[in-house]
MARMIRO-335156 format. One record per residue (C-alpha): x, y, z. Coordinates in steps of 0.5 Angstrom, whole numbers, padded with zeros to 4 digits, always signed. Layout:
N
XYZ ...
This chain:
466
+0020+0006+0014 +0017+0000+0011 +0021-0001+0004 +0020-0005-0002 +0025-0007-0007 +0026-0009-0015 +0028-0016-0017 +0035-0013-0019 +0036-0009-0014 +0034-0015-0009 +0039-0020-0014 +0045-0015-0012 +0044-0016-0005 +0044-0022-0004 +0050-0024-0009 +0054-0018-0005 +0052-0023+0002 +0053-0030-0002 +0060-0028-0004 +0061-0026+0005 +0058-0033+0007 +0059-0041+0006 +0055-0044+0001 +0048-0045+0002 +0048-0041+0008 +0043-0036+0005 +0038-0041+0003 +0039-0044+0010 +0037-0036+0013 +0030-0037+0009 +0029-0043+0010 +0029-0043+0017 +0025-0037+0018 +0020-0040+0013 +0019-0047+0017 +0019-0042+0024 +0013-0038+0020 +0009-0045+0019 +0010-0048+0025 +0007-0041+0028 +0001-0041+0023 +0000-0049+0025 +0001-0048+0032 +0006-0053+0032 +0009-0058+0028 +0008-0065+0031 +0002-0069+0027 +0001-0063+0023 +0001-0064+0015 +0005-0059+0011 +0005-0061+0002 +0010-0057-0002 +0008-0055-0008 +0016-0054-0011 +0018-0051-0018 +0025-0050-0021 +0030-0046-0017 +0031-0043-0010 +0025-0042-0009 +0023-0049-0009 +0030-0050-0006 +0026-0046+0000 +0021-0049+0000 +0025-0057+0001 +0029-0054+0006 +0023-0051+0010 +0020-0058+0009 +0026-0062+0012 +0026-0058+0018 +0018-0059+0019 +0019-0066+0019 +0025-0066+0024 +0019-0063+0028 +0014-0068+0028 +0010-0066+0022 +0008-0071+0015 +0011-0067+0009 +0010-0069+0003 +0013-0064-0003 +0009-0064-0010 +0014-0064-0015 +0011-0060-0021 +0018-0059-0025 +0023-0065-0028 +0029-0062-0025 +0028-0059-0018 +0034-0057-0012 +0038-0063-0011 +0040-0061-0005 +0033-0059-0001 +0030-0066-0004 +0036-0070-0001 +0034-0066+0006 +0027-0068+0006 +0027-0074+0004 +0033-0076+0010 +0028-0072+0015 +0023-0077+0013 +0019-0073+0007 +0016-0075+0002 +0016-0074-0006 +0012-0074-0011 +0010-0072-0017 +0002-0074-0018 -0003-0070-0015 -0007-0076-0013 -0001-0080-0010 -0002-0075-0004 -0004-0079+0002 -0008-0074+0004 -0010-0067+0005 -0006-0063+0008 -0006-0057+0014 -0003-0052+0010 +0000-0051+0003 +0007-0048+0001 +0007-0044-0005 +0014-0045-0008 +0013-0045-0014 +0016-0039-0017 +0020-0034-0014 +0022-0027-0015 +0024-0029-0023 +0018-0031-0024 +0014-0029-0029 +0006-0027-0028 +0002-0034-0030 +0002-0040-0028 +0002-0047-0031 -0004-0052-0032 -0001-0057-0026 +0000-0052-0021 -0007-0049-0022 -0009-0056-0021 -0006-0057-0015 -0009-0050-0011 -0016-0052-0014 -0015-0059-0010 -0015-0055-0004 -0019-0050-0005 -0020-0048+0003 -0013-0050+0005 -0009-0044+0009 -0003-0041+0004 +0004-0040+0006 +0007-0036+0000 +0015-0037-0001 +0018-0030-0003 +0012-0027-0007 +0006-0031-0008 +0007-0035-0014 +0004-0031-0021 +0004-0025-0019 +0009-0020-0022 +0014-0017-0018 +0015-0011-0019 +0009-0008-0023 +0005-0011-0017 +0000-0013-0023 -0003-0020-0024 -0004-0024-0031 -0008-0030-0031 -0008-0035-0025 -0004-0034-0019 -0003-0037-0012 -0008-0033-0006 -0004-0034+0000 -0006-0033+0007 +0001-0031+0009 +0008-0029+0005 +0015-0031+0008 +0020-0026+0004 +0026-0025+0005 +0031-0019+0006 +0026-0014+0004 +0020-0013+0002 +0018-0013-0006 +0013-0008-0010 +0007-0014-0011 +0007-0014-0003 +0005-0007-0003 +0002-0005-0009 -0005-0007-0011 -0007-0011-0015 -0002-0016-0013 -0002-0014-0005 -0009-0017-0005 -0005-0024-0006 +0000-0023+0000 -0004-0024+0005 -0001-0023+0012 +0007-0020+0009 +0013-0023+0015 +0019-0021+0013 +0026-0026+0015 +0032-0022+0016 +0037-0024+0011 +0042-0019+0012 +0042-0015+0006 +0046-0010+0006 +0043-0002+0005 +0047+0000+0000 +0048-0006-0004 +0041-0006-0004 +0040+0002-0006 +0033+0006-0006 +0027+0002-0006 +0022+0002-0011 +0016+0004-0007 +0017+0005+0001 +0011+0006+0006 +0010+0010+0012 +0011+0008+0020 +0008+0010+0025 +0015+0013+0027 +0015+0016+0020 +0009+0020+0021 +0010+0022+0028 +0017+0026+0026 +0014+0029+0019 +0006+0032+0023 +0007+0039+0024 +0007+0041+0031 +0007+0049+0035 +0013+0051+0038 +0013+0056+0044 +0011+0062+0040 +0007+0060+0036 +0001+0064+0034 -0005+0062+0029 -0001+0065+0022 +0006+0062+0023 +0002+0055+0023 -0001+0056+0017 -0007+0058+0014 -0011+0053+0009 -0017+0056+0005 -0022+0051+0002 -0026+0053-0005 -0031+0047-0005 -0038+0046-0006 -0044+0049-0010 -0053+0049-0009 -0052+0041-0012 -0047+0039-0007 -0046+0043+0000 -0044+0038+0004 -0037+0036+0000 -0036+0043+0002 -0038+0041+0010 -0032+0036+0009 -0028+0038+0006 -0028+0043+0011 -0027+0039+0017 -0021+0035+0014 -0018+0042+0014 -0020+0043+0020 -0018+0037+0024 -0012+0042+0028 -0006+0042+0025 -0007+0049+0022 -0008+0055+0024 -0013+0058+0020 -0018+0055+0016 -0021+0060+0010 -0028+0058+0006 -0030+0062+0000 -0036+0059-0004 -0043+0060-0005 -0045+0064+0001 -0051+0060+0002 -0046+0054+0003 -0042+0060+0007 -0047+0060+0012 -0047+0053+0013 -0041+0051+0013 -0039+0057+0019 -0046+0054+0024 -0042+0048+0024 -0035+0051+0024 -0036+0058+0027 -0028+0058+0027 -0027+0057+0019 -0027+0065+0017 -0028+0069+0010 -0023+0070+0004 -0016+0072+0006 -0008+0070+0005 -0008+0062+0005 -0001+0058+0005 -0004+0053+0000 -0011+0052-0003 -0017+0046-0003 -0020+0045-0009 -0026+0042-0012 -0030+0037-0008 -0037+0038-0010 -0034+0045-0014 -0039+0043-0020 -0039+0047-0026 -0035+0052-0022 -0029+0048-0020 -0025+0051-0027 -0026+0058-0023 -0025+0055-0017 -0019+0052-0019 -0016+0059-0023 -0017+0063-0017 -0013+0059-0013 -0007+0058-0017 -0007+0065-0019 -0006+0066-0011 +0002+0062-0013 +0001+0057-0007 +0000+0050-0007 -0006+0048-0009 -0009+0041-0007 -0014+0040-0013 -0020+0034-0013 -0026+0032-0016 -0030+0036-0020 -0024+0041-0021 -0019+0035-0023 -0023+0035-0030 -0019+0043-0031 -0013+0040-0031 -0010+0039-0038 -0002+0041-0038 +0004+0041-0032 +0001+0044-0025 +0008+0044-0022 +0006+0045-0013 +0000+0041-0014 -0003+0035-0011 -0007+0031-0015 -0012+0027-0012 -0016+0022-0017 -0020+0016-0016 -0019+0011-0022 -0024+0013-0026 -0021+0020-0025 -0015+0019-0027 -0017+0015-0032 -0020+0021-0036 -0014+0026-0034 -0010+0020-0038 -0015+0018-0044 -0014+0011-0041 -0020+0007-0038 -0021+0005-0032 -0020-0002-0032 -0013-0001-0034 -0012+0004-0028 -0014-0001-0023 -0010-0007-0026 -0004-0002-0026 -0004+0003-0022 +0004+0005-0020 +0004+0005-0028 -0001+0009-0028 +0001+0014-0022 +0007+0015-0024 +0005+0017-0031 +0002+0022-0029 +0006+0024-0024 +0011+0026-0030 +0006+0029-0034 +0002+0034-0029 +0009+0036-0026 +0006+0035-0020 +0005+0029-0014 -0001+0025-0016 -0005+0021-0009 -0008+0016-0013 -0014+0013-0009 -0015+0007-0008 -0014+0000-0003 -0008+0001-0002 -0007+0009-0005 +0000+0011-0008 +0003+0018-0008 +0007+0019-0014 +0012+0025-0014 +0015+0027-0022 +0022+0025-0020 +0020+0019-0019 +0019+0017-0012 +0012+0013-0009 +0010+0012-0002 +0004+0007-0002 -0001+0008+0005 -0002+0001+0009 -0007+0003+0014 -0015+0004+0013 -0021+0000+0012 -0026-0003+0007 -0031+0001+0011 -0027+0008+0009 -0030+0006+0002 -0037+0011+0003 -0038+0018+0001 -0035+0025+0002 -0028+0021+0005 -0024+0024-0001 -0027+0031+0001 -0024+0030+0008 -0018+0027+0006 -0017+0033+0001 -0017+0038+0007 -0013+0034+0010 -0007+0035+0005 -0009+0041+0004 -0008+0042+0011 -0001+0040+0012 +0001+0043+0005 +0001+0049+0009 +0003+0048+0015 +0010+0047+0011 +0010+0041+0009 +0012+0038+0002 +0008+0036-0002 +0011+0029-0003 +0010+0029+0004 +0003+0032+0006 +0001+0027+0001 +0003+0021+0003 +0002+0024+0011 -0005+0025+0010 -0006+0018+0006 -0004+0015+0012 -0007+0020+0018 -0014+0019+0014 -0014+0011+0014 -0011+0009+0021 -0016+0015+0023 -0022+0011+0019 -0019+0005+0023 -0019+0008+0029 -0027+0011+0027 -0030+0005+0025 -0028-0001+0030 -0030-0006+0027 -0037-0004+0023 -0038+0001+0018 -0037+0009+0019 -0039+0015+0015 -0033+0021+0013 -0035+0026+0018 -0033+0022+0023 -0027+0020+0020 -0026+0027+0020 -0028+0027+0027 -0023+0022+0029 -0016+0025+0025 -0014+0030+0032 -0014+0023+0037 -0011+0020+0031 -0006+0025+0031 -0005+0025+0038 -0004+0018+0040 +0000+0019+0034 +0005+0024+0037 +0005+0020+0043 +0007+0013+0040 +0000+0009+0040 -0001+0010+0032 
């Protein structure tokens, strides 16, 4: 489990290690690993010109650090200072190691291979001041290496306001932070490496929001035992579709159908019936289901659809067009919005929901008493007690129509293959983006070959290659 930690939390942690060390013996961690970090994006130090834009504090500190043992390898490093009072002992060092100082932006000698964002660090706030701005317009095509967090973000929002460093690449330490895996802010971080510093697990206490690894997801699928027979795998019944959209019917029926329950029920429009069951002739008629799916292309019908299933007392993933019918708590659903949808279930507009979405999935989740999956780039699962897992894989290609009508099959089939909400949610946000991976390799794709692709996903998965 990938697992992303608040400032307060990380302060803790690194005071408990810092009382257990020599002085400076911290920063002498981060700074190694961040000089490594570099030298491997530059391919080498000799010859190589690093600038370090430093502000106030450790981060800055890091920074000078990183500069000194850069230079001791052959690279030119200049450090802009872009703060009256910057961390006396990483200047000292660089400048024994043959860096330069400066507080000019036009007294560089050069421009530089890379920039090292040290700027501010995880007490920072988001902003930043007109002459780092400057200073990144300078060198506009210059490789970032972001020290921590990319400067000007906000840490544990994972929201942006105003100016902020882009980087290429974030050297952090300890563990990882919520702008690291939380959009709007996760745009900004680039590549995320994170240096070992020795934290401890319970000195640092659950995170803020975690993410699912391959091993993860490979110990929560479902899997037949030897006895199994197609009722203990569970059945999942789909109420999807209508005469304007038929094939949000098709798909969500194929994400429900991608193997890992066994039964899937459709009950809909007997012409869509027809349809679905020439495509999938395994798919049967009304019955007893382990949990529902709910609304994709259900049009003026989904508020039926979505009273229907509830009256059946299983888990209900409810999507789309009957998302609109939810007005209160709906304990033992997963709701799966986009923005705009969530934004309409909250009163809110869409833009506030895109520029916060943890705030925006969590309020939900407290209001509706229920999971919330809120799609997106980076989709976050939301649970009412609190907890968020955030999916990592996918691709921009999976932005096409019908993928939210395969991803709610999808859930749909986990919930009833026994899963927890919580954890058919995020399981089957991560299936269905590292199956879009998979399905588009490289170029575009389309969501019924995403569904296509979730039982080999499933199966390199189970077998270590996820």
């Amino acid at each position: 489990m990938l697992r992303a930690h608040l400032v307060e939390d990380v302060r803790r942690a690194e005071s408990a290690v810092m009382a257990r060390l020599p002085e400076g013996a911290l920063m002498q961690r981060a700074a190694a690993g961040l000089a490594a970090a570099v030298l491997d994006l530059l391919g080498g130090g000799y010859g190589r010109r690093v600038l370090l834009l430093v502000g106030p504090g450790d981060n800055g500190g890091d920074a000078l650090w990183a500069g000194a043992r850069l230079a001791a390898r052959g690279a030119a490093v200049e450090a802009l200072l872009l703060a009256d009072r910057v961390h006396p002992a990483g200047l000292a060092a660089l400048e024994r190691a043959g860096g330069r100082a400066v507080r000019d932006l036009d007294a560089l000698s050069s421009e530089p291979d890379v920039l090292v964002d040290g700027i501010v660090g995880i007490g920072g706030r988001p902003g930043l001041r007109p002459d780092a701005v400057a200073a990144l317009e300078r060198f506009p095509e210059v490789p970032v290496v972001a020290v921590d967090v990319p400067s000007g973000v906000d840490v544990d929002g994972g929201t942006v306001d105003g100016p902020h460093v882009r980087a290429d690449l974030t050297v952090t330490f300890g563990t990882h932070k919520v702008a690291h895996l939380v959009d709007p802010a996760s745009l900004a971080s680039g590549a995320v490496h994170l240096v070992d510093l020795g934290l401890d697990a319970t000195d640092l206490g659950p995170p803020a929001v975690e993410a699912l690894q391959p091993a993860d997801v490979r110990d929560l699928l479902p899997r037949p035992d030897d006895v199994a027979h197609k009722y203990t795998r569970g059945v999942v019944g789909v109420r999807a579709g209508s005469g304007t959209y038929p094939g949000a019917a098709l798909l969500a029926v194929a994400g429900a159908n991608a193997g890992l329950v066994g039964m899937v029920r459709y009950v809909g429009p007997e012409a869509i019936a027809d349809t679905v069951r020439s495509a999938h002739p395994e798919v049967v008629g009304a019955g007893r289901v382990q949990a529902w799916v709910v609304g994709p292309g259900g049009g003026d019908d989904a508020g039926a659809m979505l009273a229907e299933a509830r009256a059946d007392d299983v888990p209900v993933v409810v999507d789309a067009d009957a998302l609109r019918h939810v007005d209160g708590p709906v304990p033992g659903c997963v709701l799966t919005p986009h923005a705009g949808e969530l934004a309409a279930m909250l009163g809110a507009e869409r833009e506030e929901v895109e520029a916060s979405p943890l705030a925006h999935a969590r309020a939900a989740a407290e209001r509706f008493g229920c999971v919330v999956l809120l799609k997106g780039h980076h989709t976050l699962v939301a649970d009412p007690d609190g907890r968020v897992r955030v999916t990592t894989t996918g691709v921009p290609w999976l932005a096409t129509a019908g993928a939210g009508d395969v991803l709610a099959g999808l859930v749909g089939a986990l919930l009833a293959a026994g899963l927890a909400p919580y954890d058919a949610a995020s399981v089957g946000s991560w299936l269905h983006g590292a199956a879009a991976t998979q399905a588009a390799g490289g170029g575009p794709l389309t969501a019924s070959r995403v569904a296509v692709q979730i039982p080999r996903l499933v199966r390199d998965t189970l077998e270590g290659l996820g």
